[in-house]
Each structure stands twice: as structure tokens, then as C-alpha cells.
VEXMI-410546 format. One line per 5 residues: number of its first residue (from 0); for each residue x, y, z of C-alpha. Coordinates in nm, 3 decimals, always signed. Layout:
BEGIN
NUM) X,Y,Z | ... .
***
This chain:
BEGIN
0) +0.000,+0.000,+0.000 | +0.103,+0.304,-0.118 | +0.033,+0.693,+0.069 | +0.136,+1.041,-0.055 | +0.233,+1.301,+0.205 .
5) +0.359,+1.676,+0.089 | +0.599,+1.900,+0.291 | +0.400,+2.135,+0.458 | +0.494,+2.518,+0.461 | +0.603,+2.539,+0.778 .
10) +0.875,+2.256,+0.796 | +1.171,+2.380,+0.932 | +1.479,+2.371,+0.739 | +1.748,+2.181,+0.861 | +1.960,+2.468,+0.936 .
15) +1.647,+2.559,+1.142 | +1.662,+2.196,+1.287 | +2.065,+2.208,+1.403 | +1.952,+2.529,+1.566 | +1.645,+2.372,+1.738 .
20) +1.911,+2.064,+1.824 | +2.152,+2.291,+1.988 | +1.883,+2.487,+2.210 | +1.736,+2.154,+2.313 | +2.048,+2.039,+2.446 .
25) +2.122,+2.399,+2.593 | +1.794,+2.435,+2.751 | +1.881,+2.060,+2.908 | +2.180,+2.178,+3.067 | +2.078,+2.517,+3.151 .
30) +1.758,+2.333,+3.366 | +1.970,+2.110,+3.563 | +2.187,+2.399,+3.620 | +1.926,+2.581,+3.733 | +1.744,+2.302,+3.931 .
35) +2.060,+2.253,+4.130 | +2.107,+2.604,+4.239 | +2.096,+2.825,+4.526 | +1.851,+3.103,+4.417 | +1.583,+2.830,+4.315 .
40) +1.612,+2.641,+4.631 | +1.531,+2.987,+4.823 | +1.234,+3.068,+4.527 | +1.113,+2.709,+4.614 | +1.147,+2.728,+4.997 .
45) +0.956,+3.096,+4.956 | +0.684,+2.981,+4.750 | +0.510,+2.796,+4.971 | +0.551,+3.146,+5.206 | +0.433,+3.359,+4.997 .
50) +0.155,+3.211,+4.812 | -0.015,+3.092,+5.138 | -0.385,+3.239,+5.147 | -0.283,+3.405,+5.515 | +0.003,+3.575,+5.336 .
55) -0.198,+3.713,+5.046 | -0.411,+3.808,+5.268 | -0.238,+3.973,+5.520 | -0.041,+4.166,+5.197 | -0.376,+4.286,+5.103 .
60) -0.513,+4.419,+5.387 | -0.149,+4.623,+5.455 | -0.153,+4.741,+5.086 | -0.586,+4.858,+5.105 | -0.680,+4.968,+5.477 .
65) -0.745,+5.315,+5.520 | -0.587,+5.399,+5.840 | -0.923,+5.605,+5.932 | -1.078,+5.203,+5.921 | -0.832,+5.059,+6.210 .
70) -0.967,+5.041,+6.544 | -0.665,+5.243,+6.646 | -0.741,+5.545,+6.460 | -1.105,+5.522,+6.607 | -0.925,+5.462,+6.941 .
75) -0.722,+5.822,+6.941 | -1.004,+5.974,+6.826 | -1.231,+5.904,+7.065 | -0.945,+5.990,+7.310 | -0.919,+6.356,+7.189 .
80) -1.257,+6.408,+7.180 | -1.328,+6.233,+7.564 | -1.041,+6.474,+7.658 | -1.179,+6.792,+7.511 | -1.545,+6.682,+7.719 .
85) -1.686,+6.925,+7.964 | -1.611,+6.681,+8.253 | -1.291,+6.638,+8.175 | -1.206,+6.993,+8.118 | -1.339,+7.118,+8.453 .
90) -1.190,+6.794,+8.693 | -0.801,+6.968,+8.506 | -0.951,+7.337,+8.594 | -1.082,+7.294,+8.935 | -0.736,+7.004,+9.018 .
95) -0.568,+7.334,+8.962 | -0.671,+7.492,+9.265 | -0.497,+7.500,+9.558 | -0.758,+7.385,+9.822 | -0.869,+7.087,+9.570 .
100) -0.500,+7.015,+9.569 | -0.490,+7.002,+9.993 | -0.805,+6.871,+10.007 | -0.691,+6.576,+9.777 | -0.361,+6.501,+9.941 .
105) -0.544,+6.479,+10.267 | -0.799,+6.208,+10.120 | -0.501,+5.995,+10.057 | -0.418,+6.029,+10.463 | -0.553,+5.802,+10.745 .
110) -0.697,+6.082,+10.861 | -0.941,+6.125,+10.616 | -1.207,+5.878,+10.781 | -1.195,+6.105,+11.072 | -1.436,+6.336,+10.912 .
115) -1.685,+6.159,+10.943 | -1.676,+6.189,+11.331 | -1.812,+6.550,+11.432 | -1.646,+6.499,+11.792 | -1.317,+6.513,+11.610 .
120) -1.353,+6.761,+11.374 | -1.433,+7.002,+11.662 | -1.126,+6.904,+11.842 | -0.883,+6.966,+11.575 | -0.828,+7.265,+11.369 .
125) -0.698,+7.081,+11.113 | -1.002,+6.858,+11.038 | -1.222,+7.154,+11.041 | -1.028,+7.328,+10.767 | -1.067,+6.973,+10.573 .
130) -1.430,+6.967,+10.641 | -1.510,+7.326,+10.531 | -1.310,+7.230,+10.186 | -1.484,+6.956,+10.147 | -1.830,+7.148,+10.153 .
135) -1.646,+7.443,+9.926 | -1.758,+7.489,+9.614 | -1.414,+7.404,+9.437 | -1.400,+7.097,+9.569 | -1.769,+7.002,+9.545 .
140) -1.773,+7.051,+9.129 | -1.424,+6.907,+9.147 | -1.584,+6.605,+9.306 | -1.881,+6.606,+9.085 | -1.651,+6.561,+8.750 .
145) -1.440,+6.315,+8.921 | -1.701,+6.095,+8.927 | -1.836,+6.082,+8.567 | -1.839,+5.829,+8.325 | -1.619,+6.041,+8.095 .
150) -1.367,+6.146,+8.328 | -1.347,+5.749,+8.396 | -1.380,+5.685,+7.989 | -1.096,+5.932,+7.944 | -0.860,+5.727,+8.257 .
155) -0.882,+5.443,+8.070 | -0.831,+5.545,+7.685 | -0.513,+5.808,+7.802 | -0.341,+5.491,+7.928 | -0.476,+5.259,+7.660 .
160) -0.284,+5.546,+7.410 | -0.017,+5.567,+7.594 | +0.103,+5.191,+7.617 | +0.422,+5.080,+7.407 | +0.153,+4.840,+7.211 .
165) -0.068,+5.069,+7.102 | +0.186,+5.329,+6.977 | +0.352,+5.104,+6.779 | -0.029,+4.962,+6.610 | -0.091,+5.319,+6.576 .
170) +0.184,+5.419,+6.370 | +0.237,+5.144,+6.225 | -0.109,+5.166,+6.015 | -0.044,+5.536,+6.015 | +0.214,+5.481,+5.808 .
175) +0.092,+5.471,+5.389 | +0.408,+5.270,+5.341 | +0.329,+5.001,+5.589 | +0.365,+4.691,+5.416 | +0.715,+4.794,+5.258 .
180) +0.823,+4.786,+5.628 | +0.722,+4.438,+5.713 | +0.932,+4.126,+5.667 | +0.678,+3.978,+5.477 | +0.707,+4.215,+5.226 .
185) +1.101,+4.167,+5.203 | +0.997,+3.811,+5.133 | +0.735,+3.905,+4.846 | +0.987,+4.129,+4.716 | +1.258,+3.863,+4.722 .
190) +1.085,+3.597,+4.581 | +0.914,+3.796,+4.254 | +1.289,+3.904,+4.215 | +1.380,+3.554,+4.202 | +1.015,+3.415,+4.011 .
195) +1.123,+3.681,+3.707 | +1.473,+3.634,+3.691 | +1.582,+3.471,+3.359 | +1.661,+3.147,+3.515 | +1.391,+3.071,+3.692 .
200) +1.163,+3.244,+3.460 | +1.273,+2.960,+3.216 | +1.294,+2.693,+3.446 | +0.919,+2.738,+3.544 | +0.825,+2.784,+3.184 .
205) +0.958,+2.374,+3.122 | +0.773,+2.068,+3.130 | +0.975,+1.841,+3.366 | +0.843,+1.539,+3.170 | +0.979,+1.700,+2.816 .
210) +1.273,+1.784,+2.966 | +1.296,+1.405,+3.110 | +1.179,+1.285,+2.724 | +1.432,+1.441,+2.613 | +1.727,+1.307,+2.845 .
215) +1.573,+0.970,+2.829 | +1.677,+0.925,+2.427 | +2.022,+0.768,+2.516 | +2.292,+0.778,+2.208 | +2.382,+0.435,+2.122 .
220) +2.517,+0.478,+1.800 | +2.690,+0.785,+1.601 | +2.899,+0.860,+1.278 | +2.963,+1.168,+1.231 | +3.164,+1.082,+0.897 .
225) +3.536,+1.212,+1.000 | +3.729,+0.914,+0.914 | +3.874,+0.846,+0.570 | +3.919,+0.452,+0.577 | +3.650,+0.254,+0.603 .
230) +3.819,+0.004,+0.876 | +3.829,+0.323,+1.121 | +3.434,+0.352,+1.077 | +3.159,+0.140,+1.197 | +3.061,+0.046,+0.837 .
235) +3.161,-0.282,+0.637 | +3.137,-0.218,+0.239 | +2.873,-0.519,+0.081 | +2.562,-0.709,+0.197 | +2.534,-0.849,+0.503 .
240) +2.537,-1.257,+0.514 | +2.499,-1.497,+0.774 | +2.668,-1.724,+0.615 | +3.030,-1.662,+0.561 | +3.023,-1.909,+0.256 .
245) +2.802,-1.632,+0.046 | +2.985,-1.315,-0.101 | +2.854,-0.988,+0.062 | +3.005,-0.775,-0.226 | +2.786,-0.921,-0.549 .
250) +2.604,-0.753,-0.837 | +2.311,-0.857,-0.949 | +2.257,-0.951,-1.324 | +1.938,-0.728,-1.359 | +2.020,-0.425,-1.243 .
255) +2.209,-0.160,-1.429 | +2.519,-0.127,-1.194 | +2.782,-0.384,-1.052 | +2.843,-0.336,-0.686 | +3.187,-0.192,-0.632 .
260) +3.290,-0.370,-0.295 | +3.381,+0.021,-0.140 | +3.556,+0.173,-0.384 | +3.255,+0.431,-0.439 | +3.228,+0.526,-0.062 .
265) +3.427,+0.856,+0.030 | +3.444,+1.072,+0.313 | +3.546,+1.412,+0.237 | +3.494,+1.717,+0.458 | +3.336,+1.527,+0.706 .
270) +3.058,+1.384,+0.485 | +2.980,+1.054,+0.397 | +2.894,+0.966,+0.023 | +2.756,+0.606,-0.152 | +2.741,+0.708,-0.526 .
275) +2.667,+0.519,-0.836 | +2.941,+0.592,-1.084 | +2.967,+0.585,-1.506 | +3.238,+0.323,-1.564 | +3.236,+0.010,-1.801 .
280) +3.321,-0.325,-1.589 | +3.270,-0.680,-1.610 | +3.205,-0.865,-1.323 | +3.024,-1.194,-1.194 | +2.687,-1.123,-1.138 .
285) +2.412,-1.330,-0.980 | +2.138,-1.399,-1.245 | +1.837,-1.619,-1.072 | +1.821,-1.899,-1.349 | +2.219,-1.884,-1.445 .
290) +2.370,-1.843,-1.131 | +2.687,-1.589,-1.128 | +2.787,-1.471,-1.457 | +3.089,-1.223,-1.617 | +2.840,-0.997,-1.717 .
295) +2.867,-0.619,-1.858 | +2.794,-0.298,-1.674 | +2.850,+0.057,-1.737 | +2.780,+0.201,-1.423 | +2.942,+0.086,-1.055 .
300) +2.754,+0.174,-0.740 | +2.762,+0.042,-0.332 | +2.637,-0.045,-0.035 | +2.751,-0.022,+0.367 | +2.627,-0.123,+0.639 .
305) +2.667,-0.215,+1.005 | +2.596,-0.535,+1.098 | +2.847,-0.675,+1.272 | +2.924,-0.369,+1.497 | +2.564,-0.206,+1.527 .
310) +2.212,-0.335,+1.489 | +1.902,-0.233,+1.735 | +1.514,-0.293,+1.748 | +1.306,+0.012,+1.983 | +1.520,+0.321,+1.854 .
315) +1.540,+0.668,+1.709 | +1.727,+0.674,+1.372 | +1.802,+1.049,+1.315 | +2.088,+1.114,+0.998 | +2.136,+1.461,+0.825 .
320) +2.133,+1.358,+0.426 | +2.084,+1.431,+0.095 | +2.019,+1.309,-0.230 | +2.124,+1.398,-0.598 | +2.127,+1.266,-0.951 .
325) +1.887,+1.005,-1.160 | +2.067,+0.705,-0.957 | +1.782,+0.560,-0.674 | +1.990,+0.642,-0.329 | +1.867,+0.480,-0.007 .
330) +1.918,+0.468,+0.388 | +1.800,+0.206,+0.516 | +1.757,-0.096,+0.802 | +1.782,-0.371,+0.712 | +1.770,-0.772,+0.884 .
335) +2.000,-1.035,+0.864 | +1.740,-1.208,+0.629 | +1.714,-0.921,+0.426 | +1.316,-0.900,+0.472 | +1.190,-0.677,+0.583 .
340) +1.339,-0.352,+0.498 | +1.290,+0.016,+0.693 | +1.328,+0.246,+0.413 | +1.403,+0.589,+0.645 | +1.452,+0.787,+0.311 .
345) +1.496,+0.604,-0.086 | +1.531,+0.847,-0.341 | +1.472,+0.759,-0.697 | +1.551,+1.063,-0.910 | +1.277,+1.311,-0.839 .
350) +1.129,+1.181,-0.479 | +1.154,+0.999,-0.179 | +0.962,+0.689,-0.053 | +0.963,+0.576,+0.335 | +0.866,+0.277,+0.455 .
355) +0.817,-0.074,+0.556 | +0.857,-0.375,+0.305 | +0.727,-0.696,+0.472 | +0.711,-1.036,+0.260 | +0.394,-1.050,+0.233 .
360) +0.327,-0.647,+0.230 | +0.446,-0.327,+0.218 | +0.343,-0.021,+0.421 | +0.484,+0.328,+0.200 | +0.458,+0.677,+0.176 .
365) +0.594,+0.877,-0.114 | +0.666,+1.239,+0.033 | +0.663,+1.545,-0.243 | +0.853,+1.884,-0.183 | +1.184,+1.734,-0.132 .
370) +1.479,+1.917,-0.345 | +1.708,+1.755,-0.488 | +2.077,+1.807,-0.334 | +1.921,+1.980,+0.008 | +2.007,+1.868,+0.323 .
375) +1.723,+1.727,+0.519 | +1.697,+1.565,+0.885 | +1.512,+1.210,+0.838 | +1.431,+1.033,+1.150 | +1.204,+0.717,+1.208 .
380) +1.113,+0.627,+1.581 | +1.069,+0.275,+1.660 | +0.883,+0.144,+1.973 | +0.702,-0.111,+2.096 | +0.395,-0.049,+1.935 .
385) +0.440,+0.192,+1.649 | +0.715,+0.323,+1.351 | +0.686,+0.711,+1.327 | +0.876,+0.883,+1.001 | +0.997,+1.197,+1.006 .
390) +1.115,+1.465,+0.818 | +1.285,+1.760,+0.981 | +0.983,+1.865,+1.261 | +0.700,+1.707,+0.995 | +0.569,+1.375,+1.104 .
395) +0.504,+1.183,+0.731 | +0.398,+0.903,+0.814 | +0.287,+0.643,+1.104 | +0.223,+0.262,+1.103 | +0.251,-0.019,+1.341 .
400) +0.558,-0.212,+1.441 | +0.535,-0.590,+1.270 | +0.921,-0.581,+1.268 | +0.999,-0.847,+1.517 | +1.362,-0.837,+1.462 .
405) +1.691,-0.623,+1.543 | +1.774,-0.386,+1.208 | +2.073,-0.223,+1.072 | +2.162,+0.079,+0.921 | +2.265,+0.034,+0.553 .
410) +2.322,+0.292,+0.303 | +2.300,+0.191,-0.053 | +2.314,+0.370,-0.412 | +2.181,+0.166,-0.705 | +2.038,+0.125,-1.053 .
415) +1.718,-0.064,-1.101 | +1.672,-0.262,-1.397 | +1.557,+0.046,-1.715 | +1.778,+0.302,-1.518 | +2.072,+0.497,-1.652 .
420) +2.264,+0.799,-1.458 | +2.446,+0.880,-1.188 | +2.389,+1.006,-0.855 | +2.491,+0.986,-0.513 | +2.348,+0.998,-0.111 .
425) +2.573,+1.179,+0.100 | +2.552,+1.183,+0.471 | +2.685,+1.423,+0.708 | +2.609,+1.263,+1.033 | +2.366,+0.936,+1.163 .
430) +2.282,+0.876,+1.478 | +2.064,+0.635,+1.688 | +1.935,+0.691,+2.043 | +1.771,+0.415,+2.246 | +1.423,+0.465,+2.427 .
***
């Protein structure tokens, strides 16, 4: 079965996707950095602080009470205005006499009680002078304030004013500026300092579980195409065979190029390249009803693969490639019984195909838009349960996973039978990352 998926608009380019590669791995690093320092283990141990309901609370009724709404302002004002009362006014005018002042120093005496015996007050000048201030008229209206409510109201709110604790409510929601001088507010201000700070601006703007996606794809295979003989590389030129009897580097008698056991593999600049080639050779070839045969070609092309030093089943294949020329071009996995096949990209002059081929079936998708000779980021993503295609940040295609076997990368360029041209894959890096 056969799909058709285009590249959508808003694909990234691959010089988009190295970009997106490197911030990934930066923004990893920079959120373990982050997670392990001091300033977000005092934003984390403040949070808790600081967004408490009691906190917010208490921060909002600092920041909106009118002072003129405490029960301290109400307080001093009733004070002033019980202190400016009549009562109160005349017990300070009438304390200010002289014979209110004797009279009240003798009240304090033991004395006092004697004036309520007449026997003694006519013995002793003294106690008649107390008795005929006690019936003056200063000391009578002096009396008479003394004992009202408001003189007793007033008493009680000048020492209520005056205490240490009260003072310090009272100017304290005097103040406009109250909350800024609380050390609740030095921990608000501390932790939105920390909360919009760049690091921990970014850190809260993660998701812990892409960040742990991300760090959970563990590299278990790489090439990044910097060696220039093939024994320093992970690749073996040739099919792979089980058998050790059966040649891995074979043509085939009905396709248009003999297989050139390396010699068309090159690294140069750091960049892999499988090419098919225009030169005239004779070589055995396998032909299905002849067996091998000398047989002409005039074009040579190759495969690689890695077999015996890399193979995997649940994996992300990711490789950086492109593709040129009339020659078909593939990377691929591939099984030890050659069936089935993972096409991750096959180009065949003008597009590419992805895939599964199956013996008994085939699951592809042709994908329009790609140009010839740009680099593009191909990736497939094999789990358990499903094989997910990729190209640069566009999903193409999705199927389920029938593979049931360990694969390995192979990279191939060939000729079909009816083909002529060259052409060439070339790879600048390929890498593999386990689940």
C-alpha cells in the first residue's frame, strides 16, 4: 500500500533543525543547572511562604486599609474628643486649685475617715479646715466631674494610648508605606525578584516530563563521517550474510550497476557519500536462473552497512542527508534475512519513498517537496507499538511495528533494472538513540 504526504509550509529547514538541536540540548543543561542552584532552592522554599492564602491576605489588607478604618485610629479619636469633654475639662480646671489640691492630698491620709466623726472635727483645727473644703464649692464641682463616666472613659483610653503596644499599632497603620516595612514584604519582594529572573523564569516555563523525554533518548550509536578509511568507521562495504560461505560484495545480473565492494564510498569534509558511478566493468553477477555470470555494466555503485558492529530494534534513527542525480539512493535498516526492509529515506531521481517492506506487504509513503541536493533531517522512531517517520519537525507518516527483529543501518546507491545515470546519497552525520 502506497500513501502520498507533501511538505507542509512550515517545515523547518534543517539549518532551522541544528539550531532547534543545539537549544534543546542547551535548555537541558541550563535546567539542571538551574534546578541545582541556590537562588531556586530559596524561590522554592519561599513559595510555599508567599503564596499561602494568610500571606496574600495579610499583603492585602497592609496594601488597602485606610488607616481612618483601624480600630486604632477610632481609638485616638475618641481619646481627643473624651479629653476635650466638659467633665474632663473642669476635673483639670478645678485640680488646679490650691484647696482641691490640699483637700486631695489629705484624702489619701488616714486621717481622712476622721471626718466623718463630728467629735473630732471640733477638736482639731486641722479637720475643720478639711471639712469646710470639702463642703467648698471648688472641691464640690471638682468632686462632681471626678465621678463621671467620661472622666473614667478618658482614665482608661489616656493609658490605653499611651502603652508601648498601642503606639507602635498606631503608627504602624499610620504609616501609607506600611507593608514595605514588614518582613513579609522583604519576602514578596525577594521571591518575585527571584520568580522573574531569567533562570527561573525559564525553568518554570519547562515541562519536567519533556525535559525528562528528552534526556531519556540515550545515544547508542553515532557517525559523524570524519574518518577516511572505512576500517576506522563502523561500516563494512557489501551485503550483510549470515553465512560466511556467500559473497557480501555481489552484483546482481538485472540491475544496471555492478556493486563496487567500497571503492565508491568517500568521506570528504566530514561527509559521507555512496554514489553510483559511469564506468564500463565486467564482473560476476548473480542472475536467478544462471547463477553468477561475467556480465557487462557501465555504471558501478555500493552499499555499507553495520551489521556486525551495530544493529538495534526500539530506537530513534536520526541522519542529516541528501540526495542527488537520476541514480535511486537509499538509507535504510535492514535484517540479517534481508526482509523486511525500513526504508528511512529512498530516493529515486525526483522523490523519496519511506517505509516498511514486509514479505507479504508493504506499508509506504511517497513524500513530495523534497529538493534535490538539500540537506534534510530524516528520522524514524521505533517502539514497541508503532514506527513514526519523520522529516525535519514534519511527522510523514505512522504505522505499526510488525518488525519483530533487530535492524541495521545500511546505506546503498543503485540502478534498477531500465535506469541509466548517476547520482549519489551523502551523509553528514547518523545517529541512533535508544528509548
Amino acid at each position: 500500500m502506497k500513501h502520498l504526504t507533501q511538505l507542509k509550509a512550515d517545515t523547518l529547514t534543517t539549518k532551522q533543525m541544528a539550531e532547534r538541536y543545539r537549544q534543546v540540548s542547551k535548555d537541558i543543561r541550563r535546567y539542571r543547572d538551574v534546578e541545582a542552584s541556590a537562588e531556586l532552592a530559596e524561590f522554592m522554599a519561599l513559595k510555599p511562604i508567599v503564596e499561602a492564602k494568610d500571606f496574600q491576605d495579610y499583603k492585602t489588607e497592609l496594601l488597602t486599609t485606610k488607616f481612618k478604618d483601624r480600630p486604632e485610629y477610632a481609638t485616638r479619636q475618641e481619646y481627643v474628643k473624651v479629653k476635650r469633654s466638659w467633665h474632663v475639662r473642669w476635673y483639670k480646671f478645678y485640680l488646679g486649685f490650691s484647696s482641691v489640691h490640699e483637700y486631695n492630698s489629705f484624702a489619701e491620709t488616714n486621717d481622712y475617715a476622721k471626718l466623718n466623726d463630728p467629735e473630732a472635727v471640733k477638736a482639731d483645727p486641722r479637720l475643720k479646715r478639711m471639712a469646710k473644703l470639702r463642703n467648698s464649692f471648688a472641691v464640690r464641682r471638682f468632686n462632681l466631674h471626678k465621678e463621671s463616666d467620661e472622666l473614667k472613659r478618658y482614665f482608661e483610653l489616656k493609658e490605653l494610648v499611651n502603652s508601648e503596644e498601642f503606639r507602635k499599632a498606631f503608627n504602624f497603620w499610620k504609616d501609607p508605606n506600611r507593608w514595605y516595612t514588614t518582613l513579609q514584604s522583604q519576602q514578596d519582594g525577594k521571591y518575585e525578584a527571584l520568580k522573574n529572573s531569567s533562570d527561573i523564569a525559564f525553568f518554570l516555563a519547562q515541562d519536567p516530563k519533556q525535559i525528562e523525554r528528552y534526556e531519556a533518548y540515550q545515544e547508542i550509536f553515532s557517525d559523524a563521517c570524519e574518518w577516511n578509511k572505512m576500517i576506522d568507521s563502523p561500516w563494512q562495504a557489501g551485503f550483510y550474510r549470515t553465512n560466511p560461505k556467500l559473497k557480501s560484495n555481489h552484483s546482481y545480473a538485472n540491475e544496471e550497476a555492478a556493486m563496487n565492494g567500497g571503492r565508491n564510498v568517500s568521506t570528504i569534509d566530514s561527509r559521507l557519500t555512496v554514489e553510483v558511478k559511469a564506468e564500463h566493468v565486467t564482473v560476476p553477477a548473480w542472475d536467478q536462473k544462471k547463477g553468477f555470470t561475467m556480465t557487462e555494466f557501465d555504471y558501478t555503485d555500493d552499499i555499507i552497512q553495520t551489521a556486525e558492529k551495530f544493529r538495534a530494534d526500539e530506537a530513534m534513527f536520526q541522519v542529516k542527508a541528501s540526495f542527488k542525480g537520476k541514480a535511486n539512493s537509499a538509507i535504510c535498516l535492514m535484517s540479517e534475512n534481508h526482509l523486511p526492509i525500513l526504508r528511512i529515506a529512498q530516493w529515486d531521481g525526483q522523490k523519496v519513498t519511506l517505509g516498511v517492506t514486509y514479505e507479504q506487504f508493504e506499508e509506504l509513503t511517497v513524500v513530495e517537496g523534497i529538493k534535490e541536493g538539500q540537506e534534510y533531517v530524516y528520522s524514524v522512531d521505533i517502539t514497541k507499538s508503532d514506527i513514526t517517520w519523520y522529516i525535519n519537525n514534519q511527522e510523514v507518516a505512522r504505522t505499526a511495528n510488525k518488525l519483530g527483529t533487530k535492524l541495521f543501518p545500511t546505506i546503498i546507491a543503485f540502478l534498477p533494472q531500465g535506469i541509466k545515470g548517476t547520482g549519489a546519497v551523502t551523509i553528514d552525520w547518523i545517529k541512533a538513540y535508544k528509548h
